[in-house]
C-alpha positions as CSV (number, residue, x, y, z in Angstrom):
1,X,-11.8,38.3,-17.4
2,X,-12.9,39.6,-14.3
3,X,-15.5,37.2,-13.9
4,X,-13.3,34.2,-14.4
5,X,-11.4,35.4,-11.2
6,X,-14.2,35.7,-9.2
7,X,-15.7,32.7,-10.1
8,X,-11.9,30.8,-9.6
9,X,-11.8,32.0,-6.4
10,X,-15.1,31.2,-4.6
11,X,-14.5,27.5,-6.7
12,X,-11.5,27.6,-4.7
13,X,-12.9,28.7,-1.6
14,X,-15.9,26.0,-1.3
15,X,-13.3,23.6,-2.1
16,X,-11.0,25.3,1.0
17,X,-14.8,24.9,3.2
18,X,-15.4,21.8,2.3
19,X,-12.5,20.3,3.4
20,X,-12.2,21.9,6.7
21,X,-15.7,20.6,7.3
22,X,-14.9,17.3,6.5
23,X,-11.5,17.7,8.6
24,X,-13.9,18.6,11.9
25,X,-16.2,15.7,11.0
26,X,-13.2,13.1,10.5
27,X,-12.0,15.1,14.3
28,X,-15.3,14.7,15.7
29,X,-15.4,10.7,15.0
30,X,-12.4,10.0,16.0
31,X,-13.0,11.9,19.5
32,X,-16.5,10.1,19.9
33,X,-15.4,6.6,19.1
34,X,-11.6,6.7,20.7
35,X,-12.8,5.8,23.7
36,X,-14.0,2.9,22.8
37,X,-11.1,1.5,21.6
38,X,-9.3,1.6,24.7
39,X,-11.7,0.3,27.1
40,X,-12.2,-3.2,23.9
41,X,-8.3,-3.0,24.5
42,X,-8.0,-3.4,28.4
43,X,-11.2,-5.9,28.3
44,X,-10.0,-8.3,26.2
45,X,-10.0,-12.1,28.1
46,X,-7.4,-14.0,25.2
47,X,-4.9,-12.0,26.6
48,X,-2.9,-12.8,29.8
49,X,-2.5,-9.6,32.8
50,X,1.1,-8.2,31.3
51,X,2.3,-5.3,30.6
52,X,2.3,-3.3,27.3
53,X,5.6,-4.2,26.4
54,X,5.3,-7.9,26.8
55,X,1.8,-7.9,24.9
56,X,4.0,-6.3,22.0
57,X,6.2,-8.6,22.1
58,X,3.8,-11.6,21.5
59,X,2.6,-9.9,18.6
60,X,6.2,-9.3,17.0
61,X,6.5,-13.0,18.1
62,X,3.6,-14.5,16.0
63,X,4.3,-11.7,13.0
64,X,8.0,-13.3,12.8
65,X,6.4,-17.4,13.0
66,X,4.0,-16.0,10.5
67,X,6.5,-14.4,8.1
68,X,8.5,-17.3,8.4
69,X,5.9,-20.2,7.7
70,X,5.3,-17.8,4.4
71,X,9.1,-17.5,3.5
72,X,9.2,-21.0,4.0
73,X,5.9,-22.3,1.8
74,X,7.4,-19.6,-1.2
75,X,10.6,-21.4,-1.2
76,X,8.3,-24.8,-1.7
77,X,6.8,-23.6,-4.6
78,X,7.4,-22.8,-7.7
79,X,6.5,-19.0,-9.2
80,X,7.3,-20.2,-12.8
81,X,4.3,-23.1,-14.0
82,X,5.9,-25.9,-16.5
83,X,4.4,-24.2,-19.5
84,X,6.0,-21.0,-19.1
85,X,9.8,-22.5,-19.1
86,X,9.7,-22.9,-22.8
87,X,8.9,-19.1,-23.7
88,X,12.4,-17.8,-22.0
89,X,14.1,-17.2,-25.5
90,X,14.8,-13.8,-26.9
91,X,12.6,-13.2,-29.9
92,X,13.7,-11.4,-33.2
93,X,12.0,-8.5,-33.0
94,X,13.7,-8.3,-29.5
95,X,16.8,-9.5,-30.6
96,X,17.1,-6.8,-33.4
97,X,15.7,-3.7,-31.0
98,X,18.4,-4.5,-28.5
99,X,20.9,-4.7,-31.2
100,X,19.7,-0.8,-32.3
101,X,20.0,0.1,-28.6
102,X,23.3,-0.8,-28.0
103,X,24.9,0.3,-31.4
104,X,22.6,3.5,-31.2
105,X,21.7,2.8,-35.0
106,X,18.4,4.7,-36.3
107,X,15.1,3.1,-36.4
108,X,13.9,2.5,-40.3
109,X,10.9,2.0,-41.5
């Protein structure tokens, strides 16, 4: 029994190391390449000399004419095809399961 312990616990702690490894690689990339980021950010020509609040604003602008050119085209179309309109009925099996349900009467075989 004893062993089981000690072999639980240094599973558990290699687990416990390899995560904080992992946790100081995922640090140390994110530290290396942030930079990065920022200076893409400020250096990008499509985008007119505003501040950050205004350049937020043109992206809610074209998220809300994208969301609703999508609201719209869904209300176009149709979810349910032609062939599927006919196979709305309830069948027996269903009809006679929700009958059981709702009268609480036991299953029999």
């Amino acid at each position: 029994m004893q062993n089981v312990i000690q072999i639980s616990l240094i599973g558990a702690g290699l687990v416990i190391v390899g995560l904080m490894v992992l946790w100081f690689m995922m640090a140390l990339l994110v530290q290396l390449t942030g930079n990065k980021k920022k200076s893409q950010v400020s250096a990008r020509d499509d985008l007119p000399d505003e501040t950050p609040t205004e350049i937020g604003n043109i992206y809610q602008q074209k998220a809300a004419a994208a969301a609703t050119a999508v609201a719209i085209a869904l209300q176009k179309s149709s979810l349910v095809l032609p062939d599927q309109n006919n196979d709305r009925g309830v069948t027996p099996w269903q009809s006679t399961s929700r009958n059981r349900q709702m009268h609480n009467l036991p299953h029999k075989r």
